[in-house]
N, CA, C and O atoms as CSV, one atom per row, in Angstrom:
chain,resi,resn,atom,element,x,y,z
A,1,UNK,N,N,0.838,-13.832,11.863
A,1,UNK,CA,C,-0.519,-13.587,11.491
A,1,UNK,C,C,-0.575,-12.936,10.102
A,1,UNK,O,O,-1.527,-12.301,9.646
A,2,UNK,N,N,0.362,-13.143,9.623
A,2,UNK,CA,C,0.536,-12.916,7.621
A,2,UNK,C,C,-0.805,-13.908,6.979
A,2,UNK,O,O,-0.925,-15.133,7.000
A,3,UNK,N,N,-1.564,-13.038,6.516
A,3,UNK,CA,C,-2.708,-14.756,6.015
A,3,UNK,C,C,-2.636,-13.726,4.780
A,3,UNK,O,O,-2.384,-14.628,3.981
A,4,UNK,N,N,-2.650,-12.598,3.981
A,4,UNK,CA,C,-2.530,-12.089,3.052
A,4,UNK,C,C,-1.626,-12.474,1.857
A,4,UNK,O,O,-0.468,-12.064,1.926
A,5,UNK,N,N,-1.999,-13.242,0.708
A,5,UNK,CA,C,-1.240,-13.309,-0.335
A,5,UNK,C,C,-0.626,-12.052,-0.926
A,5,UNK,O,O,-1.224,-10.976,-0.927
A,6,UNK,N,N,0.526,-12.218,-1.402
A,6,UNK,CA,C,1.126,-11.084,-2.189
A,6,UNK,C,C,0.496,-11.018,-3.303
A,6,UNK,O,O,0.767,-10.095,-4.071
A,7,UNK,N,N,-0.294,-11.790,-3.577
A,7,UNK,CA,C,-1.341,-11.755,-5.018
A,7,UNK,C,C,-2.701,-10.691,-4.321
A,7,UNK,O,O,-2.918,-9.549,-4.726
A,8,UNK,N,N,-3.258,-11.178,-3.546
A,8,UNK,CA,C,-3.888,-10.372,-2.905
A,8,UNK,C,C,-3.974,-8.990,-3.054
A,8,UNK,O,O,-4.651,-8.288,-3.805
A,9,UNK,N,N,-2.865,-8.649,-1.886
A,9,UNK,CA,C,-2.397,-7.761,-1.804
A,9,UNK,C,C,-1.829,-6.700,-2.758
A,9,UNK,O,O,-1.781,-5.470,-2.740
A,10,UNK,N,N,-1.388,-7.731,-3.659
A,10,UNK,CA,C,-1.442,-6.534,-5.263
A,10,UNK,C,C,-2.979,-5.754,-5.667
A,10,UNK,O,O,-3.262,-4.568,-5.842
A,11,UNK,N,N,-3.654,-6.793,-5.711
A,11,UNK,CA,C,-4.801,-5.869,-5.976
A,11,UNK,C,C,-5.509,-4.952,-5.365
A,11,UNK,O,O,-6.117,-4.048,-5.939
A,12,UNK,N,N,-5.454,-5.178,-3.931
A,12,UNK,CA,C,-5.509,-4.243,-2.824
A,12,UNK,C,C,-5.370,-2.900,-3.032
A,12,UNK,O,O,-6.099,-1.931,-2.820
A,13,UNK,N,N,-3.582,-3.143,-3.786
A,13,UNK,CA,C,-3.427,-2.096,-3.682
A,13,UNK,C,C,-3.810,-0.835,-4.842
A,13,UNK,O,O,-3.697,0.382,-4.691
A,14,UNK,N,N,-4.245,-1.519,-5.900
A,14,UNK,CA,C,-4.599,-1.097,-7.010
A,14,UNK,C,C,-6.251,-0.282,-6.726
A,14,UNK,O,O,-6.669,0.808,-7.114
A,15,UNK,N,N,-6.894,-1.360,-5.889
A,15,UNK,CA,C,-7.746,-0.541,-5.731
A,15,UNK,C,C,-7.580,0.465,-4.742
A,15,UNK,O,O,-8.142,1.547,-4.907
A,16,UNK,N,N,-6.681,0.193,-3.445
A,16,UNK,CA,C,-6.347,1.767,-3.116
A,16,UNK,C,C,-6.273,2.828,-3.836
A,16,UNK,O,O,-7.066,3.751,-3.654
A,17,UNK,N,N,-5.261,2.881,-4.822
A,17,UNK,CA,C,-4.835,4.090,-5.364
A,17,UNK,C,C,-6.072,4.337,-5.879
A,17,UNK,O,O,-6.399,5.510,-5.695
A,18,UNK,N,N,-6.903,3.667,-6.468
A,18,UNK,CA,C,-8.523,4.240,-7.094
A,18,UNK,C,C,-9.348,5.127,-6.205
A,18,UNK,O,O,-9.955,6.164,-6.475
A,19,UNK,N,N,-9.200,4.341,-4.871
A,19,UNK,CA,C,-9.939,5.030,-3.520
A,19,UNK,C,C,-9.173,6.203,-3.243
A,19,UNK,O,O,-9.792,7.264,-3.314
A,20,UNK,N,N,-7.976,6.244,-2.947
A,20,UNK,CA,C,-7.032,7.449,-2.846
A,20,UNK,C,C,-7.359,8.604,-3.821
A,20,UNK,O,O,-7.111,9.723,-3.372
A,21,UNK,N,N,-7.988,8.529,-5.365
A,21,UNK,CA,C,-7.798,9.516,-5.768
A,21,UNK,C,C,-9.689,10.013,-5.946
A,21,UNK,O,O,-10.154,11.140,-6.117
A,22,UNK,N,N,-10.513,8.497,-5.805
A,22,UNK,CA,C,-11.833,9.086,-6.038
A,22,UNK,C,C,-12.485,9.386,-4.447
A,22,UNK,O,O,-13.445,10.131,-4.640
A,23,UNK,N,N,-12.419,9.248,-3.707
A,23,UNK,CA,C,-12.945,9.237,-2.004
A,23,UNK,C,C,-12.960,10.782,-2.122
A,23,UNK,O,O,-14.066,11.259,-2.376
A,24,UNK,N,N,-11.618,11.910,-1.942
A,24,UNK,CA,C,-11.401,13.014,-2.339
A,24,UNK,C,C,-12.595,13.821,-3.128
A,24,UNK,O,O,-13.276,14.592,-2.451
A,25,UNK,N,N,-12.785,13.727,-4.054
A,25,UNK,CA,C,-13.213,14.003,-4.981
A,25,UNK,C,C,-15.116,13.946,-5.012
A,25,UNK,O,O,-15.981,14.777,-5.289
A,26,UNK,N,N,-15.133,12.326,-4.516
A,26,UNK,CA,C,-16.504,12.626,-4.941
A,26,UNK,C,C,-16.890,13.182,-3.249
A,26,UNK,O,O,-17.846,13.955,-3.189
A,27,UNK,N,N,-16.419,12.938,-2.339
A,27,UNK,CA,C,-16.683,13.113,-0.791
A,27,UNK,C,C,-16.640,15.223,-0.355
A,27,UNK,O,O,-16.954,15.901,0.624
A,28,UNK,N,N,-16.052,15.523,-1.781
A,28,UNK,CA,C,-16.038,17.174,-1.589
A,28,UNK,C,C,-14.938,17.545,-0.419
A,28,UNK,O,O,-15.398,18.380,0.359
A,29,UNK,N,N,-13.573,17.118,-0.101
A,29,UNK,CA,C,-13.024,17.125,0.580
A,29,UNK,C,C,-12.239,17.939,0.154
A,29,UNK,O,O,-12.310,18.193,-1.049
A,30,UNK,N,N,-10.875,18.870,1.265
A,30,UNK,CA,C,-10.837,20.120,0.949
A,30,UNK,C,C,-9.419,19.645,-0.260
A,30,UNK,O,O,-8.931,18.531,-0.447
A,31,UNK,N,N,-8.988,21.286,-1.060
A,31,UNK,CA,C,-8.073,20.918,-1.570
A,31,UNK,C,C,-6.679,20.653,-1.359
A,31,UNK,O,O,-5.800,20.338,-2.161
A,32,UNK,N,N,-6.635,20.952,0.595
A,32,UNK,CA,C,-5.116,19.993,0.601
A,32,UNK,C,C,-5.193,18.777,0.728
A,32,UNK,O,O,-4.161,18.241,0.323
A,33,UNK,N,N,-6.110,17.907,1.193
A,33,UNK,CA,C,-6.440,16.977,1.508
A,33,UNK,C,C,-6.231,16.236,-0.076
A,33,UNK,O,O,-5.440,15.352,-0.405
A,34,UNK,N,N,-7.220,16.938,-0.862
A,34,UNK,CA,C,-7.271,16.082,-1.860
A,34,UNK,C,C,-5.974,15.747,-3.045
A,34,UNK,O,O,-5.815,14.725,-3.712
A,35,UNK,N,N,-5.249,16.850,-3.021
A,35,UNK,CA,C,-3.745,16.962,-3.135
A,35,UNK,C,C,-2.547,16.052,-2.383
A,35,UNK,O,O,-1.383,15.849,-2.731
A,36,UNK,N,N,-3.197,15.650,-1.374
A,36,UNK,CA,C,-2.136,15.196,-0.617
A,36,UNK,C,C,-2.311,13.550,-1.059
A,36,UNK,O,O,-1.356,12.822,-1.327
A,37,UNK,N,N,-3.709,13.141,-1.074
A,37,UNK,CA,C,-4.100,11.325,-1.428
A,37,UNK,C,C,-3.680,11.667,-2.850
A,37,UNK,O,O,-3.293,10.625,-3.380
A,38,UNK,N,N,-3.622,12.402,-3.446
A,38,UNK,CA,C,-3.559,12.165,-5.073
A,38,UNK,C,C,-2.155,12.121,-5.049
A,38,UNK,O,O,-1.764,11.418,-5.980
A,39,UNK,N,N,-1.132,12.622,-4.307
A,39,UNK,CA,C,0.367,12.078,-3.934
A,39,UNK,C,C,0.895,10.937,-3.522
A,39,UNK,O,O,1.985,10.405,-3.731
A,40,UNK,N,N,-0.134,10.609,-2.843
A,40,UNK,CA,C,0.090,9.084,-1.966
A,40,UNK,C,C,-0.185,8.341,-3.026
A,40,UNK,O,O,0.603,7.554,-3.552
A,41,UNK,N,N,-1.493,8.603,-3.427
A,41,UNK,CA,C,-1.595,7.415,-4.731
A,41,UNK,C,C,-0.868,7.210,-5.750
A,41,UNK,O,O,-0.632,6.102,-6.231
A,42,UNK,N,N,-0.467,8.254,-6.143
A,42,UNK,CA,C,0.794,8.022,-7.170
A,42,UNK,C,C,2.059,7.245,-6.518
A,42,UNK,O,O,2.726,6.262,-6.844
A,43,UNK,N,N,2.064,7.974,-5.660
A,43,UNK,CA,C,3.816,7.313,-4.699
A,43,UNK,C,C,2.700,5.415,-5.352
A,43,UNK,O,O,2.722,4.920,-6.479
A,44,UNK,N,N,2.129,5.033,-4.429
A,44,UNK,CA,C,1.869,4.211,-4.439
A,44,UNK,C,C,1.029,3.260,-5.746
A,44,UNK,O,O,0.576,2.130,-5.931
A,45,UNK,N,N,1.160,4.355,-6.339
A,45,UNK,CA,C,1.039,3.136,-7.724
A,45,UNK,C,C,2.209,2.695,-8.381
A,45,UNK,O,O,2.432,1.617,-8.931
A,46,UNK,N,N,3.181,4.056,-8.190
A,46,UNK,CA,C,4.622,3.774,-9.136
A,46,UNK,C,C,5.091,2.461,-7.803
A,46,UNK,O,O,5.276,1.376,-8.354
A,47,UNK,N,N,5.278,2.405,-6.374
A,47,UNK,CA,C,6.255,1.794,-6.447
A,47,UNK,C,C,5.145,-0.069,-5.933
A,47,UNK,O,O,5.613,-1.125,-5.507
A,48,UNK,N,N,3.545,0.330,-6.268
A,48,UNK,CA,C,3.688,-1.249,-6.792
A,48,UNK,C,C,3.351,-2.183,-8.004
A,48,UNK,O,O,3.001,-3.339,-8.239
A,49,UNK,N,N,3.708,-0.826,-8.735
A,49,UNK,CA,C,4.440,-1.505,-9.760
A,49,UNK,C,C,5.978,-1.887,-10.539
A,49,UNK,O,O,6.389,-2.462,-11.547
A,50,UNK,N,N,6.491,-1.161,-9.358
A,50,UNK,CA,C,7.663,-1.777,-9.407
A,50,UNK,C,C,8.188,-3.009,-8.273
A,50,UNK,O,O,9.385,-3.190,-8.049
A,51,UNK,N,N,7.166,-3.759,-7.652
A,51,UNK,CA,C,7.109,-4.101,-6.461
A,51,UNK,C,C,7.382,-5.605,-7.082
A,51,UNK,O,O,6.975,-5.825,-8.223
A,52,UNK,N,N,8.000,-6.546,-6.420
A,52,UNK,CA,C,8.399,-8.207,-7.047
A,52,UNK,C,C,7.391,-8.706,-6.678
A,52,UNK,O,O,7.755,-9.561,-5.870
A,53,UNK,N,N,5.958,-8.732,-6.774
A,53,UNK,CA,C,5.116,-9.606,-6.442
A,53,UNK,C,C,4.089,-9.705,-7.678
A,53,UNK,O,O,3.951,-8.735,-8.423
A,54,UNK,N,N,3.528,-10.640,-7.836
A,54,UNK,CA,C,2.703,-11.169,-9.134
A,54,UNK,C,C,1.648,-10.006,-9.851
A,54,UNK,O,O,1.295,-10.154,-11.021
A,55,UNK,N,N,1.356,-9.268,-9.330
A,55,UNK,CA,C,0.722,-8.240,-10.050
A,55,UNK,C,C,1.498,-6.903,-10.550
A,55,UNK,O,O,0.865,-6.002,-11.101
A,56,UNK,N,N,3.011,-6.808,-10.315
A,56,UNK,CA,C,3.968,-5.799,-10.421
A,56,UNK,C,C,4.637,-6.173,-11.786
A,56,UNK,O,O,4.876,-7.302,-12.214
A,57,UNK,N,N,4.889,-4.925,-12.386
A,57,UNK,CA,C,4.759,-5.034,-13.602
A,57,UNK,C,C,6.464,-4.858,-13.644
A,57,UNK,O,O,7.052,-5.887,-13.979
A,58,UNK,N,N,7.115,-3.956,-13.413
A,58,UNK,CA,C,9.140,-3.805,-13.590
A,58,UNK,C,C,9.562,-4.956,-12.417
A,58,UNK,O,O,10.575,-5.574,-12.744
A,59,UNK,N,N,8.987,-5.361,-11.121
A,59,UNK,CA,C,9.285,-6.317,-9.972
A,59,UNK,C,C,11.028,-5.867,-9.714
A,59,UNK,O,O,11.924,-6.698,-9.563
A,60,UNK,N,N,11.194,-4.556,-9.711
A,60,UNK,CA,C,12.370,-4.654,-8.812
A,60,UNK,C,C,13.144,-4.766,-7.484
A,60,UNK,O,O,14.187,-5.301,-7.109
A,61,UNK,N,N,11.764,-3.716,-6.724
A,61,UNK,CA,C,11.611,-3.610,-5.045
A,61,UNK,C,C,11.134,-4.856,-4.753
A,61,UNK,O,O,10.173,-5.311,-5.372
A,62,UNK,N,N,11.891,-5.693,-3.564
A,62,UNK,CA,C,11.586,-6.204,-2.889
A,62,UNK,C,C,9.911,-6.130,-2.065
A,62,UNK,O,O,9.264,-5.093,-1.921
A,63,UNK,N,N,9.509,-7.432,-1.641
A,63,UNK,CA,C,8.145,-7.051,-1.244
A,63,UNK,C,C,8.016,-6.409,0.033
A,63,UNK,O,O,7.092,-5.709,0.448
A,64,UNK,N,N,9.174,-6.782,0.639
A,64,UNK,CA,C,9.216,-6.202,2.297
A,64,UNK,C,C,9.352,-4.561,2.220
A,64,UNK,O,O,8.655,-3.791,2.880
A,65,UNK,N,N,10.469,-4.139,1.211
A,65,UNK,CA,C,10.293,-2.640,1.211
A,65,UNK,C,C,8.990,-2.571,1.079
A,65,UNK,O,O,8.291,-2.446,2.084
A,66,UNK,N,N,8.401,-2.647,-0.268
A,66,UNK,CA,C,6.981,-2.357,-0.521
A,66,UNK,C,C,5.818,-2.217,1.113
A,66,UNK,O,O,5.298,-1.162,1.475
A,67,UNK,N,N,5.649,-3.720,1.913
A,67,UNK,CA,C,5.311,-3.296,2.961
A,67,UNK,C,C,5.739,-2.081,4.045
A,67,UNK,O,O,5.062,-1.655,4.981
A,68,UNK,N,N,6.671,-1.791,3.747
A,68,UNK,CA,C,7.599,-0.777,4.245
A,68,UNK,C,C,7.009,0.611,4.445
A,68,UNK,O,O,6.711,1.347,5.386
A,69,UNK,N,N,6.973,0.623,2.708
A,69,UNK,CA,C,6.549,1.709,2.274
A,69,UNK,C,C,4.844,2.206,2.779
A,69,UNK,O,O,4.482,3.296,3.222
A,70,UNK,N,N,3.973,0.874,2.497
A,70,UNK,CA,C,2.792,1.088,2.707
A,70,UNK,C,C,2.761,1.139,4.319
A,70,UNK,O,O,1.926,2.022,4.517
A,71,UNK,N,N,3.114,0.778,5.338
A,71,UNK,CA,C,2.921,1.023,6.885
A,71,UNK,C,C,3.795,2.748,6.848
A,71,UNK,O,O,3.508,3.336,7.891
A,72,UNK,N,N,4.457,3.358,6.199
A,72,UNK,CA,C,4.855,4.810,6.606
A,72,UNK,C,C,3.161,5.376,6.076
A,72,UNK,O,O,2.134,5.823,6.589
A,73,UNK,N,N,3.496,5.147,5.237
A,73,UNK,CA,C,2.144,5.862,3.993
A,73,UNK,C,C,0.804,5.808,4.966
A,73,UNK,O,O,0.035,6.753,5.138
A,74,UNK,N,N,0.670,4.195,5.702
A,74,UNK,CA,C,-0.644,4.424,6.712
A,74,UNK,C,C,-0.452,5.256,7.978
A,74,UNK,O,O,-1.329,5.439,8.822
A,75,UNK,N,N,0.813,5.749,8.019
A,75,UNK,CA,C,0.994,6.872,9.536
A,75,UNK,C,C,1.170,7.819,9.205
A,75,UNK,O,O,0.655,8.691,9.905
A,76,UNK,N,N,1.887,8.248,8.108
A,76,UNK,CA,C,1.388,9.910,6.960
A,76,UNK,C,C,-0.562,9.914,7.197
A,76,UNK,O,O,-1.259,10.702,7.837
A,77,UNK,N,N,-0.849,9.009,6.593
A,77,UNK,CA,C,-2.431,9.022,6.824
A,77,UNK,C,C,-3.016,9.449,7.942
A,77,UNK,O,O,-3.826,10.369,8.059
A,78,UNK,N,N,-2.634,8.839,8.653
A,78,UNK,CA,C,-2.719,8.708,10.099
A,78,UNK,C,C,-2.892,10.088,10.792
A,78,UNK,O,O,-3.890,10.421,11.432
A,79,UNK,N,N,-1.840,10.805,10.589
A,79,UNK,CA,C,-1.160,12.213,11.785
A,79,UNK,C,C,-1.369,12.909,11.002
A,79,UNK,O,O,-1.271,14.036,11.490
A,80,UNK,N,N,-1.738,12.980,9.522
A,80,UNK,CA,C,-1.989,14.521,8.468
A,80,UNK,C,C,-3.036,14.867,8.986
A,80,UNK,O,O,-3.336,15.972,8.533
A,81,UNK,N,N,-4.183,14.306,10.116
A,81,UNK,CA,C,-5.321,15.901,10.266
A,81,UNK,C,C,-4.928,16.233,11.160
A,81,UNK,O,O,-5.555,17.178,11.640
A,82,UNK,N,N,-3.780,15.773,11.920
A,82,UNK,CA,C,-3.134,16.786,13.647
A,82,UNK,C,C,-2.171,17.639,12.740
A,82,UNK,O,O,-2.192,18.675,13.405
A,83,UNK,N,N,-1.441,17.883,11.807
A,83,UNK,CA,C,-0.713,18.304,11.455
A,83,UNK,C,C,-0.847,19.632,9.718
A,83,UNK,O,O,-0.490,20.796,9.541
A,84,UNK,N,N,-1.382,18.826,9.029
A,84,UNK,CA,C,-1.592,18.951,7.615
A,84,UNK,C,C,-3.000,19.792,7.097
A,84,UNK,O,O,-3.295,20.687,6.305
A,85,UNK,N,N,-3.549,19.041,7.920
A,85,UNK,CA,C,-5.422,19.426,7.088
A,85,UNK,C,C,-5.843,19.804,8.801
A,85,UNK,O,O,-7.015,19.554,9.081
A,86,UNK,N,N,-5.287,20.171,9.527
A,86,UNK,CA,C,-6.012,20.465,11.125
A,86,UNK,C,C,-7.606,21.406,10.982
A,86,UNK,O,O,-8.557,21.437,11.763
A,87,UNK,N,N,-7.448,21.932,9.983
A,87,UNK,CA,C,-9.121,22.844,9.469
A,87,UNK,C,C,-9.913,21.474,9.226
A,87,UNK,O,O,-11.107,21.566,9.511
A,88,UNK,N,N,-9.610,20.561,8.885
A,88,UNK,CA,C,-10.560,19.711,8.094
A,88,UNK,C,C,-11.596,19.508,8.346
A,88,UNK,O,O,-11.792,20.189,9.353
A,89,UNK,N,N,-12.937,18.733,7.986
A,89,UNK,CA,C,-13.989,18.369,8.926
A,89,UNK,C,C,-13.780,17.203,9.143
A,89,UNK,O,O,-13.090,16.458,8.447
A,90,UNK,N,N,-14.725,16.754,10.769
A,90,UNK,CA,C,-13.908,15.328,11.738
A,90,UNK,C,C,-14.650,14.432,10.836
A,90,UNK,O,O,-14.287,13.325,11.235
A,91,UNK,N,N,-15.684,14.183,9.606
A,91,UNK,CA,C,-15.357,13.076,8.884
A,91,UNK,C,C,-14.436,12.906,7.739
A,91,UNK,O,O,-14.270,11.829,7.167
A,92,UNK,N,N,-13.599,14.470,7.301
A,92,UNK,CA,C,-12.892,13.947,6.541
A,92,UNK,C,C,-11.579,13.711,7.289
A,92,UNK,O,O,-10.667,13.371,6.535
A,93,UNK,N,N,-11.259,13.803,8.562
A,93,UNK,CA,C,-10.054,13.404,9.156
A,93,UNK,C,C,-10.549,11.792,9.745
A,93,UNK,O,O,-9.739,10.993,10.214
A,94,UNK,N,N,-11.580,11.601,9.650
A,94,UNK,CA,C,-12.054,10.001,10.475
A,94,UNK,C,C,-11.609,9.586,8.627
A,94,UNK,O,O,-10.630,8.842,8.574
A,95,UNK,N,N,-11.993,9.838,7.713
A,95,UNK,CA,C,-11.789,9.310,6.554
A,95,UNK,C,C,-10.058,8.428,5.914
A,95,UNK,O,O,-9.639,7.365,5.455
A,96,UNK,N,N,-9.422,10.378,6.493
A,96,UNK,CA,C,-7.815,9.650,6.788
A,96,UNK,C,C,-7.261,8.773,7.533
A,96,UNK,O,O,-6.403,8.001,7.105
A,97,UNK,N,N,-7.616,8.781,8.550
A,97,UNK,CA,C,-6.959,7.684,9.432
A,97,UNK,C,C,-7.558,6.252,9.508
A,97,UNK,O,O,-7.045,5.349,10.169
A,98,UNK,N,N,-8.933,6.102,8.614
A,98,UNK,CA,C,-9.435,4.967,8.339
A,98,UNK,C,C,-8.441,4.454,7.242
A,98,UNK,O,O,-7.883,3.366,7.384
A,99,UNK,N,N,-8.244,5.172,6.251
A,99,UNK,CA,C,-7.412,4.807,4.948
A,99,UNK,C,C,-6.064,4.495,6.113
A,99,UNK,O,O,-5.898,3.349,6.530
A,100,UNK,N,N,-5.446,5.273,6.418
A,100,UNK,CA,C,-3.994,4.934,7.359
A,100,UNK,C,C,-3.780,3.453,7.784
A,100,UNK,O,O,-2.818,2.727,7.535
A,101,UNK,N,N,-5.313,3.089,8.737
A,101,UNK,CA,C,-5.267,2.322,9.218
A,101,UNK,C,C,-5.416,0.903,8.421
A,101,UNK,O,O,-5.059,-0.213,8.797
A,102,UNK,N,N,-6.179,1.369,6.964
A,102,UNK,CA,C,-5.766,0.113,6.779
A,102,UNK,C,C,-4.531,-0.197,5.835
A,102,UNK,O,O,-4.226,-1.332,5.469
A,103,UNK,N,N,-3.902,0.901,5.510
A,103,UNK,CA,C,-2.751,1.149,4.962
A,103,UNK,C,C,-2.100,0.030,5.757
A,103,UNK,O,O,-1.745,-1.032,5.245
A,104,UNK,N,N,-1.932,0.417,7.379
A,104,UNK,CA,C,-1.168,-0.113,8.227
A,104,UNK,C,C,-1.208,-1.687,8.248
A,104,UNK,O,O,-0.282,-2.478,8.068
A,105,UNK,N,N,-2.607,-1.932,8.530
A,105,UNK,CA,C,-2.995,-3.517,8.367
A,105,UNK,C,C,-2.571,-4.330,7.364
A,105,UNK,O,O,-1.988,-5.397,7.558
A,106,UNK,N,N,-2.825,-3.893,6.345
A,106,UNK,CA,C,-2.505,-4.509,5.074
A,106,UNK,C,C,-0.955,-4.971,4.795
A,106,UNK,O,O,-0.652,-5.966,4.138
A,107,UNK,N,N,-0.067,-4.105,5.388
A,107,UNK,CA,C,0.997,-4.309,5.447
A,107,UNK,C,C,1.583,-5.256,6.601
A,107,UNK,O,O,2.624,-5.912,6.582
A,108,UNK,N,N,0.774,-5.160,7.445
A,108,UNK,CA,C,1.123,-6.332,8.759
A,108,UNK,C,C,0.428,-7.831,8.526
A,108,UNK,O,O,0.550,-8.795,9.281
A,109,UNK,N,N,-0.141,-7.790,7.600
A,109,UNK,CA,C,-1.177,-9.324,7.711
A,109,UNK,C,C,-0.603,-9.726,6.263
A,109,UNK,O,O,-1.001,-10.822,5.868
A,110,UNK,N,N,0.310,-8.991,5.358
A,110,UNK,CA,C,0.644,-10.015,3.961
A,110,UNK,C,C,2.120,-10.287,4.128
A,110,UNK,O,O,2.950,-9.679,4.804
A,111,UNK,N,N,2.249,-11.336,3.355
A,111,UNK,CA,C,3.469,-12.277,3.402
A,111,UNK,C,C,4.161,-11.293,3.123
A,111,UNK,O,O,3.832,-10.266,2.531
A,112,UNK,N,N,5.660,-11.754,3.773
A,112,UNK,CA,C,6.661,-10.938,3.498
A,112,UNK,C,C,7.601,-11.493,2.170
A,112,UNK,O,O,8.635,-10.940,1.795
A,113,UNK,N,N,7.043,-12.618,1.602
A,113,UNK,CA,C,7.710,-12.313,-0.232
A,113,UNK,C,C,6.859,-13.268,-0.732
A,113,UNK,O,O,6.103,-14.048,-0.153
A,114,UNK,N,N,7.178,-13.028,-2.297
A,114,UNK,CA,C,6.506,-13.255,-3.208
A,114,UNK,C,C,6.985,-14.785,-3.315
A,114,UNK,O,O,7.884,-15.311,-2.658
A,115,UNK,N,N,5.903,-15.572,-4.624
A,115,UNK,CA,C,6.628,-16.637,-4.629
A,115,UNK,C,C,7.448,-16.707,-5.903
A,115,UNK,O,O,7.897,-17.685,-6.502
A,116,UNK,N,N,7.507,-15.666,-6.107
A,116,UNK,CA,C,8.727,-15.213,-6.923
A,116,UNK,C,C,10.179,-15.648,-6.147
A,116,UNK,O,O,11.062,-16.500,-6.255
A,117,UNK,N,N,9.774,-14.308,-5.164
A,117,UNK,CA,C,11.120,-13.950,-4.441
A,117,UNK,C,C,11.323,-15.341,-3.646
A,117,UNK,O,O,12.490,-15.732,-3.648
A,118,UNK,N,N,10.446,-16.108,-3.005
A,118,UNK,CA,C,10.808,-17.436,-2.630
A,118,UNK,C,C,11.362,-17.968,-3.216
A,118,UNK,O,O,12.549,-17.711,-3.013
A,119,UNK,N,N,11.089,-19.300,-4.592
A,119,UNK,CA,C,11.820,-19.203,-5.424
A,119,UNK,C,C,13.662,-19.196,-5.366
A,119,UNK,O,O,14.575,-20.016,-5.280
A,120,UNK,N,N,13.461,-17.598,-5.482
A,120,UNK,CA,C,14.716,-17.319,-5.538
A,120,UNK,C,C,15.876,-17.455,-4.646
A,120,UNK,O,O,17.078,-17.515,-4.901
A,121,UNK,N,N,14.959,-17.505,-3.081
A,121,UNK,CA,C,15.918,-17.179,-2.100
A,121,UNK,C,C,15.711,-18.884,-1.802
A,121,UNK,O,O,16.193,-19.071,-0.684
A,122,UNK,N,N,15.233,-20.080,-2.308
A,122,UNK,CA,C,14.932,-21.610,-1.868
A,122,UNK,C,C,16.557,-22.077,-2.157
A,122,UNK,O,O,17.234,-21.831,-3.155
A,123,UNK,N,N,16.966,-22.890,-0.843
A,123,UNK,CA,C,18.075,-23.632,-1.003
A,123,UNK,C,C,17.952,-24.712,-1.944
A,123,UNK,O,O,17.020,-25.504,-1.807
A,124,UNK,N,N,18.920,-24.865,-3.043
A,124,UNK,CA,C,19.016,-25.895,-3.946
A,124,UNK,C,C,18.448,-27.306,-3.432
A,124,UNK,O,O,18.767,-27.976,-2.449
A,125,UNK,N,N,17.532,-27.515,-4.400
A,125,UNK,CA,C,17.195,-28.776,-3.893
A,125,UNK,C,C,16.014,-28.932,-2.432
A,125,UNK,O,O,15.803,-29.822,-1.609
A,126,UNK,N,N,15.491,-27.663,-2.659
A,126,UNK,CA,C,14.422,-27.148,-1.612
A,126,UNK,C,C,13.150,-27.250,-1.766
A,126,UNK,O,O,12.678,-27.126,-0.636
A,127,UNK,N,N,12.434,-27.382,-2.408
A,127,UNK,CA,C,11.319,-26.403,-3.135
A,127,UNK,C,C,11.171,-26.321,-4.483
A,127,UNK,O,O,10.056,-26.019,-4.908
A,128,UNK,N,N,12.424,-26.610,-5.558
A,128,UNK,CA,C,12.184,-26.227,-6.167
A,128,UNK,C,C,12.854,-27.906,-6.876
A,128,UNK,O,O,13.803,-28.595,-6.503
A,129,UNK,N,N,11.868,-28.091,-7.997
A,129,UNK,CA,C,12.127,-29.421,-8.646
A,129,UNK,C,C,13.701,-29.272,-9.578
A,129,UNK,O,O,13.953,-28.296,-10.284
A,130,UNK,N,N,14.694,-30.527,-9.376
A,130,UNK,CA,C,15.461,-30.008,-10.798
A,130,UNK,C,C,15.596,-30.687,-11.571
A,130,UNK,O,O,15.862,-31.865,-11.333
A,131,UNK,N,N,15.435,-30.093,-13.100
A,131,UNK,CA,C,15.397,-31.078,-14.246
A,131,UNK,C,C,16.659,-31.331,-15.294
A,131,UNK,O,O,16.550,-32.152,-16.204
């Protein structure tokens, strides 16, 4: 049930990190909270842009780590108001685990490589024309 392009999904994630650092901010949410997405978003801008899929700019990580990364990142989301922000108020903890959750999704519904990384991993004479 992968129907998510890794093209997609690049931009996704770009606008996450936007949501990650403005949601915080303009929503008046407290300052661990807002400390903590402004971490995530960074984690998650550096590594997709280092991520091998068409909107990644160094493409060194594999795309599957990358999903990897983003399903931990949606269960950090997830368990930080039982743990992290437990003062919080229940819409800014409904706020986290909405972001978590779709942290989580996003990572379960996009292809697991690029057509980069396809490409690369295609048996000679597969897929790929030769001239």
């Amino acid at each position: 049930m992968r129907w998510i392009s890794t093209k997609m999904h690049g931009a996704v994630d770009y606008l996450m990190v936007a949501a990650l650092l403005a949601l915080p901010r303009k929503l008046g949410w407290s300052d661990n909270t807002t400390t903590l997405l402004t971490i995530v978003a960074a984690m998650a801008l550096l590594y997709s842009l280092a991520t091998r899929y068409e909107l990644g700019v160094a493409r060194v990580l594999p795309v599957k780590v990358h999903l990897a990364l983003d399903f931990m990142s949606g269960l950090l989301l997830c368990s930080v108001p039982m743990w992290l922000v437990p003062n919080a108020s229940s819409s800014e903890k409904a706020g986290l685990i909405i972001l978590g959750v779709l942290e989580i999704g996003a990572s379960l519904m996009t292809h697991t490589q690029s057509p980069q990384e396809q490409a690369t991993h295609a048996p000679a004479g597969h897929g790929i024309p030769q001239h």
